[in-house]
KOLLUM-591517 format. One record per residue: residue number from 1; residue in three letters; y negated, z negated, x of N, C-alpha, C in turn. Coordinates in steps of 0.1 Angstrom, whole numbers. Example, Ala and Ser with C-alpha at 12.3 -4.5 7.8 and 13.67 -1.06 7.14 Angstrom:
<atom i="1" aa="ALA" n_c2="57" n_c3="-78" n_c1="132" ca_c2="45" ca_c3="-78" ca_c1="123" c_c2="33" c_c3="-78" c_c1="132"/>
<atom i="2" aa="SER" n_c2="22" n_c3="-71" n_c1="128" ca_c2="11" ca_c3="-71" ca_c1="137" c_c2="0" c_c3="-79" c_c1="129"/>
// end
This chain:
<atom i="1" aa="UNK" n_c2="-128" n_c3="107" n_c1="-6" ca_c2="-125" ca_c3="94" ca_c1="-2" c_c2="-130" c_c3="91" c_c1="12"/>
<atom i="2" aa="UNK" n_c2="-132" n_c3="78" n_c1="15" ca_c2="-137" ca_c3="74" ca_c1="24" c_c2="-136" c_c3="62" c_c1="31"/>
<atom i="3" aa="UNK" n_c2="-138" n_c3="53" n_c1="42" ca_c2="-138" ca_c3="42" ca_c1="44" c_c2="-151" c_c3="36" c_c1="49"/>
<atom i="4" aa="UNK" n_c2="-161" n_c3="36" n_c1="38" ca_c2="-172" ca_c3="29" ca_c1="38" c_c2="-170" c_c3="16" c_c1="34"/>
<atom i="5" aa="UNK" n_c2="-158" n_c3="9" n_c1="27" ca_c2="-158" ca_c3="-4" ca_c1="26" c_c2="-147" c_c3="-5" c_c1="28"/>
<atom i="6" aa="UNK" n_c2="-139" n_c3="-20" n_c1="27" ca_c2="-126" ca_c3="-23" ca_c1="24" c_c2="-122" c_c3="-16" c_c1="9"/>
<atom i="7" aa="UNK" n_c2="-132" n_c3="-20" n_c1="1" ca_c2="-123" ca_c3="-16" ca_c1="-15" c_c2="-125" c_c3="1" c_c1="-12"/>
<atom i="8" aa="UNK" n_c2="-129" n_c3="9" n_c1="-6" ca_c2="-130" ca_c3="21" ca_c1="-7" c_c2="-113" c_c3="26" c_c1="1"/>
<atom i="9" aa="UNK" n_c2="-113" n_c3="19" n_c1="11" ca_c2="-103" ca_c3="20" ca_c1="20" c_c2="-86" c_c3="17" c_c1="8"/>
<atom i="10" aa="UNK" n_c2="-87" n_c3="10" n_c1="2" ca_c2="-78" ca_c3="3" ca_c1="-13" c_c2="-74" c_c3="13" c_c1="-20"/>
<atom i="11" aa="UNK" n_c2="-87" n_c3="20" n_c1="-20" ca_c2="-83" ca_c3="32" ca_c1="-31" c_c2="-83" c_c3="44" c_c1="-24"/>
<atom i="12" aa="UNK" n_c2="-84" n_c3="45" n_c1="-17" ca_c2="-83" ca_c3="56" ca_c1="-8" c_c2="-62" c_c3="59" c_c1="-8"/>
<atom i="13" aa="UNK" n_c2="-58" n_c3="49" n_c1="-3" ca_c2="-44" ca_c3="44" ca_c1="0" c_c2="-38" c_c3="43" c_c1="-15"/>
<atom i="14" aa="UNK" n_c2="-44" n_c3="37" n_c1="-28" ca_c2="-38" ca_c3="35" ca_c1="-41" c_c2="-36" c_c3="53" c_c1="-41"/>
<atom i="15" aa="UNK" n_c2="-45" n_c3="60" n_c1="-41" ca_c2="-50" ca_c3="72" ca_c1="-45" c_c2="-29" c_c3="80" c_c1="-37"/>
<atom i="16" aa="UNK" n_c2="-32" n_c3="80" n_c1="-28" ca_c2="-20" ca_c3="82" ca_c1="-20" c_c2="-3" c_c3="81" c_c1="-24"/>
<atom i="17" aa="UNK" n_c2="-5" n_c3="69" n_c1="-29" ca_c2="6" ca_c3="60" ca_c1="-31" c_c2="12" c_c3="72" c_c1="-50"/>
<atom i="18" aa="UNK" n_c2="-1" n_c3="70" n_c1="-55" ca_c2="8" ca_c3="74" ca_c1="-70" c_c2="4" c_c3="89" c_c1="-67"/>
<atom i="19" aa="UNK" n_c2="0" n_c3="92" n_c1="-62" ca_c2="-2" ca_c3="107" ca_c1="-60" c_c2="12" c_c3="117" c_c1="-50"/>
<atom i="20" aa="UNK" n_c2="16" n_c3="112" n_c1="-47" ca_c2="28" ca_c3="116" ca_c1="-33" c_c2="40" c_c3="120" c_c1="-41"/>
<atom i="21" aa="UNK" n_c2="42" n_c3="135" n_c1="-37" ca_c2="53" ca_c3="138" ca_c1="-42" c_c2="68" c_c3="136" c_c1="-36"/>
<atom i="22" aa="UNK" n_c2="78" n_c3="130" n_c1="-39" ca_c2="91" ca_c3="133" ca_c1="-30" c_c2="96" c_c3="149" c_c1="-32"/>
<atom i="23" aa="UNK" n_c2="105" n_c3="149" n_c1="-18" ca_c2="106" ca_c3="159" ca_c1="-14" c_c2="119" c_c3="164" c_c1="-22"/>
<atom i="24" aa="UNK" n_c2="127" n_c3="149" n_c1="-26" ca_c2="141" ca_c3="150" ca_c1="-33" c_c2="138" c_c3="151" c_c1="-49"/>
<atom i="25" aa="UNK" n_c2="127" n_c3="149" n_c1="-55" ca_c2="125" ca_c3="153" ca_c1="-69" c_c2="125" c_c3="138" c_c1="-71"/>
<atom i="26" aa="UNK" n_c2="129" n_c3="130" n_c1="-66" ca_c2="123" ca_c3="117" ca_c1="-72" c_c2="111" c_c3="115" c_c1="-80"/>
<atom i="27" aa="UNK" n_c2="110" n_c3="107" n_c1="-88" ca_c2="96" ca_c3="101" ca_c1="-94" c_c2="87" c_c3="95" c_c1="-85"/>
<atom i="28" aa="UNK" n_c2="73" n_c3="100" n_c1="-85" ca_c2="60" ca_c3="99" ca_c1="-82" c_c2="65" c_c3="82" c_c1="-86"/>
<atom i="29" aa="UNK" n_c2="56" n_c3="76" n_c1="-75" ca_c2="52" ca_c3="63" ca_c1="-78" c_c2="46" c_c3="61" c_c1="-91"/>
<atom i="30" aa="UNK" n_c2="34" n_c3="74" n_c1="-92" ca_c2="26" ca_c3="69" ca_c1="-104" c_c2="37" c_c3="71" c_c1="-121"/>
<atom i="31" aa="UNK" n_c2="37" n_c3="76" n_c1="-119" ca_c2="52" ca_c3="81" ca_c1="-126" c_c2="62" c_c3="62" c_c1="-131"/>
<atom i="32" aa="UNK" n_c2="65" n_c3="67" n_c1="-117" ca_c2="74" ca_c3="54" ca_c1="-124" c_c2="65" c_c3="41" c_c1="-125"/>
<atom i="33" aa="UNK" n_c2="53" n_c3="40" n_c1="-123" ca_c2="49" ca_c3="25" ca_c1="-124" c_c2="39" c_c3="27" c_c1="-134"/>
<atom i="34" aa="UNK" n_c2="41" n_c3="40" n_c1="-145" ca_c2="31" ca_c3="45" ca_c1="-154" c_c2="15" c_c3="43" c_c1="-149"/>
<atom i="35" aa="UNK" n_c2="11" n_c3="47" n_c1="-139" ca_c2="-1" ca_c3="42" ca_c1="-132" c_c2="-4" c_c3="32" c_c1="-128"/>
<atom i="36" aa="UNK" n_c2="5" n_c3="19" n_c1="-134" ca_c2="-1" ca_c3="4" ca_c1="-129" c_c2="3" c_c3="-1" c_c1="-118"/>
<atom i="37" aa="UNK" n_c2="-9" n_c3="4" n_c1="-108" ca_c2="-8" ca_c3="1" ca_c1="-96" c_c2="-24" c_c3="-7" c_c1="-94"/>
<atom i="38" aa="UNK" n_c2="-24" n_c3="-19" n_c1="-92" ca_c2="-36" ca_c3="-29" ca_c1="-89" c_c2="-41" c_c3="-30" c_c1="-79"/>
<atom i="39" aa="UNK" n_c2="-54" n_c3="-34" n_c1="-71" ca_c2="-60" ca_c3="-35" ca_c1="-56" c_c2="-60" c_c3="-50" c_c1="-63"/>
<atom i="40" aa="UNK" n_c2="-55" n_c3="-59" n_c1="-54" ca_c2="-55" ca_c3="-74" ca_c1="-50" c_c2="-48" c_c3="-82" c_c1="-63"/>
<atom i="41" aa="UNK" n_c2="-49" n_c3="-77" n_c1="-74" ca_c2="-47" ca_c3="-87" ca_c1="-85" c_c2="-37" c_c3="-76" c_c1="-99"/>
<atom i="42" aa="UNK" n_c2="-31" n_c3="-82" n_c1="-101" ca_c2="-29" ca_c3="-76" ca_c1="-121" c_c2="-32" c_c3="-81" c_c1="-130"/>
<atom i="43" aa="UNK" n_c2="-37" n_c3="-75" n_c1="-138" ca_c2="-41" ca_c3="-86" ca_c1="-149" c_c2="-31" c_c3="-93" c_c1="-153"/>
<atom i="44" aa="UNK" n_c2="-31" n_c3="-104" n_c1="-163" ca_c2="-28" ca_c3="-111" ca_c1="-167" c_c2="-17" c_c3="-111" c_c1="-178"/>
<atom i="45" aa="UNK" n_c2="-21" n_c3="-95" n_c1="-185" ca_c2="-17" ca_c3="-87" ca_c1="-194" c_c2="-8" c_c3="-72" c_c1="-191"/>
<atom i="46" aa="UNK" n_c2="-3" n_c3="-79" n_c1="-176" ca_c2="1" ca_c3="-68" ca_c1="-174" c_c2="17" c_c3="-65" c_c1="-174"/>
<atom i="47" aa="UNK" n_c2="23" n_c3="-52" n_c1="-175" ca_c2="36" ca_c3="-54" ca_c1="-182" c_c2="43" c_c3="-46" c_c1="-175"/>
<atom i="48" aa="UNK" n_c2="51" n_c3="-47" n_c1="-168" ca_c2="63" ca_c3="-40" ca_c1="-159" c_c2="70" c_c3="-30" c_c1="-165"/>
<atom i="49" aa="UNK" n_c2="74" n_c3="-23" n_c1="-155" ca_c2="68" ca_c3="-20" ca_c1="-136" c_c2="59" c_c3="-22" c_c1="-135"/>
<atom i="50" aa="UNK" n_c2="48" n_c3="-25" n_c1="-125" ca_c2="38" ca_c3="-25" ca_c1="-119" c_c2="36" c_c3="-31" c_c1="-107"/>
<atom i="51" aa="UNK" n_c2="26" n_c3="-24" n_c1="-100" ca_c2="23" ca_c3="-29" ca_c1="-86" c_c2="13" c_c3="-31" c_c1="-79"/>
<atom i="52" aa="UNK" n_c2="9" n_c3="-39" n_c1="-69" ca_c2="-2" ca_c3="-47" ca_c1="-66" c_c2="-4" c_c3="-46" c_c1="-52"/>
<atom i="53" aa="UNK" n_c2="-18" n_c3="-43" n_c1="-48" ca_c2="-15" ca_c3="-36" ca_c1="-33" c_c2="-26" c_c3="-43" c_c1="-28"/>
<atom i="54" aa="UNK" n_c2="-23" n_c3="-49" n_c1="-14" ca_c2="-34" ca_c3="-57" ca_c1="-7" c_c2="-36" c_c3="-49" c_c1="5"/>
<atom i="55" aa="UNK" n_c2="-50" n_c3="-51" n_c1="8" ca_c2="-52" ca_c3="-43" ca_c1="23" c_c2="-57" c_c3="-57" c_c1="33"/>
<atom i="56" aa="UNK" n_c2="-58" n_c3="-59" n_c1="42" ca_c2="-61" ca_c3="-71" ca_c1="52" c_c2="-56" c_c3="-71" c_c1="64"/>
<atom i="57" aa="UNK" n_c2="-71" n_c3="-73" n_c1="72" ca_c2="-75" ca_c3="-63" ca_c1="86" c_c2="-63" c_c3="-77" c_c1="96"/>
<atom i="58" aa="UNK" n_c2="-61" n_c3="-70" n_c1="107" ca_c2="-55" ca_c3="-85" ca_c1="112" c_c2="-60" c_c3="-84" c_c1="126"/>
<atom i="59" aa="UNK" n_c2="-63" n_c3="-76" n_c1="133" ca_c2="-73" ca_c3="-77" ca_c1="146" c_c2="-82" c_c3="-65" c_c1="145"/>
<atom i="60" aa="UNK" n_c2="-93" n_c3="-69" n_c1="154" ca_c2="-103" ca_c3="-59" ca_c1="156" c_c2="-98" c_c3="-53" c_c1="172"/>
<atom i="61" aa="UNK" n_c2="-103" n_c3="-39" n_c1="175" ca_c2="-100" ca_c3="-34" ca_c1="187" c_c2="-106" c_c3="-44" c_c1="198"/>
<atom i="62" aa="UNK" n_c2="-106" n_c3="-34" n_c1="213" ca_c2="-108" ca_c3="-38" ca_c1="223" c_c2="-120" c_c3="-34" c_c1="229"/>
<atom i="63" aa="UNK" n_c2="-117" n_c3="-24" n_c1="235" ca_c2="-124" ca_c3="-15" ca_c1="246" c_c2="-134" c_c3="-5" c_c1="239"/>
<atom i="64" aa="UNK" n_c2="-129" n_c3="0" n_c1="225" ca_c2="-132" ca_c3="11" ca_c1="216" c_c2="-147" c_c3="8" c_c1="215"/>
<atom i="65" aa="UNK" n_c2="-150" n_c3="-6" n_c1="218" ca_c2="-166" ca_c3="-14" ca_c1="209" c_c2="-168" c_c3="-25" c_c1="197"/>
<atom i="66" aa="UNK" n_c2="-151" n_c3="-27" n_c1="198" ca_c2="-143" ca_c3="-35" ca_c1="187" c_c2="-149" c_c3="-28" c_c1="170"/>
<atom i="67" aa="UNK" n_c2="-145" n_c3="-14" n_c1="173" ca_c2="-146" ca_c3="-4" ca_c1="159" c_c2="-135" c_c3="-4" c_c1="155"/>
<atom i="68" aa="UNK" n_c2="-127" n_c3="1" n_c1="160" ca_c2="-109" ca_c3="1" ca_c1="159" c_c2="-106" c_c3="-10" c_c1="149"/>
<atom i="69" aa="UNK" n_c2="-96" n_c3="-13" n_c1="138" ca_c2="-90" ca_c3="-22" ca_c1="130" c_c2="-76" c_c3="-21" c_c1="132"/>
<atom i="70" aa="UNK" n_c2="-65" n_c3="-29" n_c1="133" ca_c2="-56" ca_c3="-30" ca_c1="131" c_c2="-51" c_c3="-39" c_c1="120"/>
<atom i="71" aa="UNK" n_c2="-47" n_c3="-29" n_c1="102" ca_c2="-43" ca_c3="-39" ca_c1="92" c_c2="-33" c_c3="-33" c_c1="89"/>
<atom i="72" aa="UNK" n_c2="-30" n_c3="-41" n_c1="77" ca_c2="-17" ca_c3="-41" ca_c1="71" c_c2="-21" c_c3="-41" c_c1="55"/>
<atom i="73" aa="UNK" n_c2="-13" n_c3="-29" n_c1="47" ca_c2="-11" ca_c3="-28" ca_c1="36" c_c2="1" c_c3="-36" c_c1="33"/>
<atom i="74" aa="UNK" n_c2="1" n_c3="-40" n_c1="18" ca_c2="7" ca_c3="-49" ca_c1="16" c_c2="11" c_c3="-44" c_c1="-2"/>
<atom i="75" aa="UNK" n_c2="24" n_c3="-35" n_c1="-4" ca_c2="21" ca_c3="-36" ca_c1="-20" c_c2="30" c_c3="-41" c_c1="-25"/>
<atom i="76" aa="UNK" n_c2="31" n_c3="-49" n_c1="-36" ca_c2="42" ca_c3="-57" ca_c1="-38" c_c2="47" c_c3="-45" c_c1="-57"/>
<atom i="77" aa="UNK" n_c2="60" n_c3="-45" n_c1="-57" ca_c2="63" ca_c3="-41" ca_c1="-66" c_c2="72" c_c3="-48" c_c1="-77"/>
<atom i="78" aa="UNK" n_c2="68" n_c3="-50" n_c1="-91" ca_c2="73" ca_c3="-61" ca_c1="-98" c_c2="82" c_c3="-50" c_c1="-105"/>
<atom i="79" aa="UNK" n_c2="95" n_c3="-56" n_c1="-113" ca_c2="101" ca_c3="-48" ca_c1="-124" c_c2="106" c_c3="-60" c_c1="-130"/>
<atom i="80" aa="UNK" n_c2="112" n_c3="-55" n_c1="-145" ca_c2="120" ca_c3="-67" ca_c1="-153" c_c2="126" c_c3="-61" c_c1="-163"/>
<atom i="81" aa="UNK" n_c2="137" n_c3="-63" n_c1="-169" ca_c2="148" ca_c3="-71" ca_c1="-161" c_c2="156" c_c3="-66" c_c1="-150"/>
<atom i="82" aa="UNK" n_c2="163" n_c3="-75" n_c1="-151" ca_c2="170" ca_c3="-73" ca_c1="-137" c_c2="181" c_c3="-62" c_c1="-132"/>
<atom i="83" aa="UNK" n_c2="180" n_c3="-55" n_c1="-145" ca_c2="188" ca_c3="-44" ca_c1="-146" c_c2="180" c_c3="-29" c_c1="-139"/>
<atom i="84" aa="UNK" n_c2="169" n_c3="-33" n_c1="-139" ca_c2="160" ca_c3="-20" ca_c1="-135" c_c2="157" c_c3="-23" c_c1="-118"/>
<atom i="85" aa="UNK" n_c2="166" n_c3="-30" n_c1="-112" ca_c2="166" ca_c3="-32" ca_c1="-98" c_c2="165" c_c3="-22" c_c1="-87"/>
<atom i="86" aa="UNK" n_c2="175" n_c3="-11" n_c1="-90" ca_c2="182" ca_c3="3" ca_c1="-85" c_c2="163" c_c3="12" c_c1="-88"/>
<atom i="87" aa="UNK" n_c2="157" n_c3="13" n_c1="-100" ca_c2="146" ca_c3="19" ca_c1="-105" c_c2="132" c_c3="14" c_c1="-92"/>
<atom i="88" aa="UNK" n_c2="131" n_c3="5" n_c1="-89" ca_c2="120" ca_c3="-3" ca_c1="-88" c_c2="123" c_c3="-5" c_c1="-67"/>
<atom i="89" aa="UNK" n_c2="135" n_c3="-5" n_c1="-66" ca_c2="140" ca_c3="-3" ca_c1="-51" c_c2="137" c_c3="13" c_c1="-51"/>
<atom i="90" aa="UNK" n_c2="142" n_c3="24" n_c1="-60" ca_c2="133" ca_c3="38" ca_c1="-54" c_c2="119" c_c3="38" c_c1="-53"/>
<atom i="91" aa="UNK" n_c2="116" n_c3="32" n_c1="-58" ca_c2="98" ca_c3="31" ca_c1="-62" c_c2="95" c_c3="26" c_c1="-51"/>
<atom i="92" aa="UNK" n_c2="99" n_c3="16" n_c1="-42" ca_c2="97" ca_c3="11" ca_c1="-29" c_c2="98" c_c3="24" c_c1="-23"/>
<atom i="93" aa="UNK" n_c2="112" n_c3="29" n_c1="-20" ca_c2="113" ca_c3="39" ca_c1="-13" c_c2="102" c_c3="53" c_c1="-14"/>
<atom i="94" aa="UNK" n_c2="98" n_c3="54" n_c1="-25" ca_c2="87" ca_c3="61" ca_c1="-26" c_c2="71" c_c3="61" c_c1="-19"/>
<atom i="95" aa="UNK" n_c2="75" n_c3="50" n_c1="-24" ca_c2="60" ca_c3="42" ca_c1="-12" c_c2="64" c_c3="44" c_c1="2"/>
<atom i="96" aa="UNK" n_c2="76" n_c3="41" n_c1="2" ca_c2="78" ca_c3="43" ca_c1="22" c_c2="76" c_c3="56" c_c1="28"/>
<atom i="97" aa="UNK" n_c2="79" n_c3="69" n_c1="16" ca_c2="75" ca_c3="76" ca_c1="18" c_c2="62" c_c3="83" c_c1="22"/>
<atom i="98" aa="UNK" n_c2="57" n_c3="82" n_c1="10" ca_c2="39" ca_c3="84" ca_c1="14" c_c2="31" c_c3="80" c_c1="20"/>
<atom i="99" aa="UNK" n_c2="35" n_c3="66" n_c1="25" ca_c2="26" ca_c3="62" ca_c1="38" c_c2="33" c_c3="68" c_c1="50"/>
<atom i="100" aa="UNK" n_c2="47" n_c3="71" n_c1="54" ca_c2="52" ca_c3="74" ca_c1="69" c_c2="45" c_c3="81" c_c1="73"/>
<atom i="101" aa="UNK" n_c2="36" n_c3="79" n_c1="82" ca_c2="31" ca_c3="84" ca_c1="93" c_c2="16" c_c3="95" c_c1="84"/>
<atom i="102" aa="UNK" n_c2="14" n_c3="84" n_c1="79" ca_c2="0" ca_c3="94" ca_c1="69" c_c2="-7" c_c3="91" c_c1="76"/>
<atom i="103" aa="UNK" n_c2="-17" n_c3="100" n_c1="70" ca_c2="-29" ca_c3="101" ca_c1="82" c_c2="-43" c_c3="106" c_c1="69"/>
<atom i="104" aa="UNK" n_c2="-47" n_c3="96" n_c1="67" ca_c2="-58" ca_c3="100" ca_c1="51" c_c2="-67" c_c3="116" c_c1="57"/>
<atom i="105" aa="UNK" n_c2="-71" n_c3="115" n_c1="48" ca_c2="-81" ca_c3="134" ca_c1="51" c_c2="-93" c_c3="132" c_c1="64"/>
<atom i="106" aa="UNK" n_c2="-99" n_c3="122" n_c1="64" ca_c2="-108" ca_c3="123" ca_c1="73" c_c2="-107" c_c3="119" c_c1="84"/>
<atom i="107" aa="UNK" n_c2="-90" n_c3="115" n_c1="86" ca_c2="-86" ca_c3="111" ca_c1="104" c_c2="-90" c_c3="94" c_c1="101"/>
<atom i="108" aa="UNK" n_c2="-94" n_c3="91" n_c1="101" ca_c2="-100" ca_c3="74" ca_c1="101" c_c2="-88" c_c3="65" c_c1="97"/>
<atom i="109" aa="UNK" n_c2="-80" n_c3="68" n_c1="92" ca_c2="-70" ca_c3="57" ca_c1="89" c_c2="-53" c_c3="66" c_c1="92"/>
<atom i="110" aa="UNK" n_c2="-48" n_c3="60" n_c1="101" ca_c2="-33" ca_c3="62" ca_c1="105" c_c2="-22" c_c3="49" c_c1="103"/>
<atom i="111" aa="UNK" n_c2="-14" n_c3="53" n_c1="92" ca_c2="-6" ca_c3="43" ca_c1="96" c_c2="8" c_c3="46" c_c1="105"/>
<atom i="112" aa="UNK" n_c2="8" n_c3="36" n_c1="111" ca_c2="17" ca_c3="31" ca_c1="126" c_c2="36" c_c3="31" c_c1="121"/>
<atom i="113" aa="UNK" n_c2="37" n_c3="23" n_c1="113" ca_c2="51" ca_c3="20" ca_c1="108" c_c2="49" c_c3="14" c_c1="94"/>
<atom i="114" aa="UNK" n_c2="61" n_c3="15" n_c1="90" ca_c2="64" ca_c3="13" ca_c1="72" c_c2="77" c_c3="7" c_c1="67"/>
<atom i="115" aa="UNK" n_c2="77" n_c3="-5" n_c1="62" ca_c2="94" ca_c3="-7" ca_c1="59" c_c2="92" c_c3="-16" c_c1="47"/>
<atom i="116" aa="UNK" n_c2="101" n_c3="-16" n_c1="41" ca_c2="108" ca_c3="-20" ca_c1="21" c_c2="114" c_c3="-30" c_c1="27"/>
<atom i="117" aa="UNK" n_c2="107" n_c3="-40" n_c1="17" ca_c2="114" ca_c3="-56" ca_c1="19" c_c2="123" c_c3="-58" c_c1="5"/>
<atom i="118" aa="UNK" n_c2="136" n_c3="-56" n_c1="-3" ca_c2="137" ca_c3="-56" ca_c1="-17" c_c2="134" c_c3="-73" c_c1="-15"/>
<atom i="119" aa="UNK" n_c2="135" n_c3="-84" n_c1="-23" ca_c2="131" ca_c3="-97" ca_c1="-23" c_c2="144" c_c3="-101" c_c1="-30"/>
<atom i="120" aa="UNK" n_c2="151" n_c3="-115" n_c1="-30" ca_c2="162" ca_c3="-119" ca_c1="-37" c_c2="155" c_c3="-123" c_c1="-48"/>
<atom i="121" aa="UNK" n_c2="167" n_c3="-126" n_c1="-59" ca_c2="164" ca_c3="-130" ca_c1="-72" c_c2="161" c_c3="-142" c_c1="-70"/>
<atom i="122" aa="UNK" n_c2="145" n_c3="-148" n_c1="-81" ca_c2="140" ca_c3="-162" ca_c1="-77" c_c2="151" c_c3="-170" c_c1="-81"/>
<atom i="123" aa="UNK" n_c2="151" n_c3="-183" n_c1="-81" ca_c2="160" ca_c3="-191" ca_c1="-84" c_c2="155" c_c3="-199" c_c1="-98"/>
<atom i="124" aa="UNK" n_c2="163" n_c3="-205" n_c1="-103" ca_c2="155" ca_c3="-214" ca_c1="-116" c_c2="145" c_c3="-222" c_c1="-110"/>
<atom i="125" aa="UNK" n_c2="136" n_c3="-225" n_c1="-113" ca_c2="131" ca_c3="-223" ca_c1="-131" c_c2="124" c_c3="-211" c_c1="-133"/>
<atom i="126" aa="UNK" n_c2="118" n_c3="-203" n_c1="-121" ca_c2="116" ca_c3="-189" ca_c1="-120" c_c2="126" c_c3="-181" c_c1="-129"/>
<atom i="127" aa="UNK" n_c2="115" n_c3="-168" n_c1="-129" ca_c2="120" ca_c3="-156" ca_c1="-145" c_c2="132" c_c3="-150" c_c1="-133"/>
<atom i="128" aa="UNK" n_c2="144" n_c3="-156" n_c1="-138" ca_c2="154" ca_c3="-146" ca_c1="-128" c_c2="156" c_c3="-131" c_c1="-130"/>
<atom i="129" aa="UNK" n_c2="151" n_c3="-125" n_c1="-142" ca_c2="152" ca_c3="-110" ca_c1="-149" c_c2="137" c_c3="-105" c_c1="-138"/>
<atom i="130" aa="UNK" n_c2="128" n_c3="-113" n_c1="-132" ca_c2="117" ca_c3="-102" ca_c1="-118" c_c2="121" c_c3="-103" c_c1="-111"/>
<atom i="131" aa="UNK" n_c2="117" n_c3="-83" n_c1="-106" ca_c2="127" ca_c3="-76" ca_c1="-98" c_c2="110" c_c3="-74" c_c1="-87"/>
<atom i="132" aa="UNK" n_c2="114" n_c3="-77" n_c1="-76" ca_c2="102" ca_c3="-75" ca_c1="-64" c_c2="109" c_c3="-68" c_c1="-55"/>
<atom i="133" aa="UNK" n_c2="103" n_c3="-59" n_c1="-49" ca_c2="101" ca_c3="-50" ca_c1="-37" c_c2="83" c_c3="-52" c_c1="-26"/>
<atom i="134" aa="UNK" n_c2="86" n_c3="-61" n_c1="-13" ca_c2="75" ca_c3="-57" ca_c1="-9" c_c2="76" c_c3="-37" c_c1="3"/>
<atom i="135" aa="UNK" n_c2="65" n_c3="-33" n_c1="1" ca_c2="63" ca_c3="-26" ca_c1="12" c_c2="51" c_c3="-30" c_c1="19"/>
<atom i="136" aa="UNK" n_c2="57" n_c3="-30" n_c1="31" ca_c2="46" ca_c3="-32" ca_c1="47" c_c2="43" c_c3="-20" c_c1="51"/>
<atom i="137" aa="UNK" n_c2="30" n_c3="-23" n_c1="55" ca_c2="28" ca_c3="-4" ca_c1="63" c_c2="14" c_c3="-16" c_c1="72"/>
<atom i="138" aa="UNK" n_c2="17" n_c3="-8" n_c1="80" ca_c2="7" ca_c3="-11" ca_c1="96" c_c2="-1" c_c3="0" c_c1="99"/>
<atom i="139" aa="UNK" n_c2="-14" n_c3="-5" n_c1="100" ca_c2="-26" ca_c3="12" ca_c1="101" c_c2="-37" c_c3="6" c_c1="112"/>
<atom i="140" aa="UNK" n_c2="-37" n_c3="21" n_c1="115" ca_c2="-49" ca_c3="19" ca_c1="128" c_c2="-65" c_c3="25" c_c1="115"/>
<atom i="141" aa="UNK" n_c2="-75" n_c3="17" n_c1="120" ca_c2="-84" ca_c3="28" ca_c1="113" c_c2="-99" c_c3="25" c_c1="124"/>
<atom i="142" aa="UNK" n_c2="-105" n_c3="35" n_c1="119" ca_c2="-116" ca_c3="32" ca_c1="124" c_c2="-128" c_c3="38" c_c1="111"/>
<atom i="143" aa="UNK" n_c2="-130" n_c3="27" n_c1="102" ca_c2="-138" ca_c3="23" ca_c1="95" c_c2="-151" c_c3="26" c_c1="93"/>
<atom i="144" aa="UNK" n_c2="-158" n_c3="34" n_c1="84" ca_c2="-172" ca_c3="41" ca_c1="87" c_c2="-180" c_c3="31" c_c1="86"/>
<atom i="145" aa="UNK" n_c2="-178" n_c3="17" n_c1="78" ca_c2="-189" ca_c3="10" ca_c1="83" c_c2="-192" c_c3="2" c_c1="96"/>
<atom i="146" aa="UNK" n_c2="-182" n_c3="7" n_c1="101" ca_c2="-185" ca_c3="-2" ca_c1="115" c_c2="-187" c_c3="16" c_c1="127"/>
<atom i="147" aa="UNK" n_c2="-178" n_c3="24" n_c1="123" ca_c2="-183" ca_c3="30" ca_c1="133" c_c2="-201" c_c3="40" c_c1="133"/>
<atom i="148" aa="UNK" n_c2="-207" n_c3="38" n_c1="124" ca_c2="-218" ca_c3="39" ca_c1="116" c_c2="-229" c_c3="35" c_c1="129"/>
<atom i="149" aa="UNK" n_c2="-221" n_c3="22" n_c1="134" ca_c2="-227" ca_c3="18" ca_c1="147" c_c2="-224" c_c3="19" c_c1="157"/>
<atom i="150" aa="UNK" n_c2="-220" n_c3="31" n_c1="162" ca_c2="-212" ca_c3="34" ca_c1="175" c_c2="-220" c_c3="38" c_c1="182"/>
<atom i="151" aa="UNK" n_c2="-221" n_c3="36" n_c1="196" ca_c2="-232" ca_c3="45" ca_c1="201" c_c2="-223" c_c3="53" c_c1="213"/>
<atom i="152" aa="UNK" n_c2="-231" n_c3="67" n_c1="212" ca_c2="-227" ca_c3="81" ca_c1="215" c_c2="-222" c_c3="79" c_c1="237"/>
<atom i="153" aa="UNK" n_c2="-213" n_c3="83" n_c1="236" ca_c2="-209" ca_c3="80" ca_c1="252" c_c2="-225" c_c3="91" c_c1="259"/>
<atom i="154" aa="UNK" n_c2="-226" n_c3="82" n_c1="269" ca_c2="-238" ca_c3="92" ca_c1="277" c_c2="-234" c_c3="100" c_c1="290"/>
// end
């Protein structure tokens, strides 16, 4: 894995997320979201649990050569009905797990902080039986296609 693009960076982090074991025997994210975990979108056809993970840069560095990125992952976790609330809030928690304070294999991406948003039940005319959890995670990276052009201190 690598961070030669943004979508490389996507899966890099998906790869993470269902792969992470808890330490308390909990269910693997991938586990409980039978693998449906999406980069940006779910299909259309897609059937709960499942989850949807956005990455999106929100400043460039400073001093660094402006290589440095400061983004934010974003995965949102759907369940239904509303009875699987308690299931879909550990699933969150799972996620908060495997990002705290990761650090992917090749150093290039660190994330900073991590916190579980559960979401209230929509109101009518919305499906009151979807159950959402966002998790936030905040990451430093320094991105191979931008540092590709770094030039060497003299």
């Amino acid at each position: 894995m690598s961070t030669v693009s943004t979508i490389a960076i996507a899966q890099e982090v998906r790869a993470q997320l269902l792969g992470f074991t808890p330490i308390d025997g909990s269910p693997t994210l991938g586990a409980a979201l039978s693998g449906q975990l999406w980069i940006e979108d779910a299909p259309d056809t897609a059937v709960a649990p499942y989850g949807v993970l956005r990455y999106r840069e929100l400043s460039a560095g400073g001093a660094d050569g402006d290589i440095r990125r400061v983004a934010q992952l974003e995965l949102m976790l759907y369940s239904r009905p509303a009875s699987t609330r308690a299931a879909i809030r550990q699933a969150g928690d799972v996620a908060e797990q495997a990002l705290h304070r990761w650090l992917n294999s090749t150093g290039e991406l660190f994330v900073t902080e991590c916190l579980v948003q559960p979401l209230p039940t929509y109101a009518a005319p919305a499906d009151r039986e979807l159950v959402a959890v966002r998790v936030l995670a905040q990451c430093y990276l320094y991105p191979r296609f931008l540092t590709q052009y770094a030039v060497p201190a003299q």
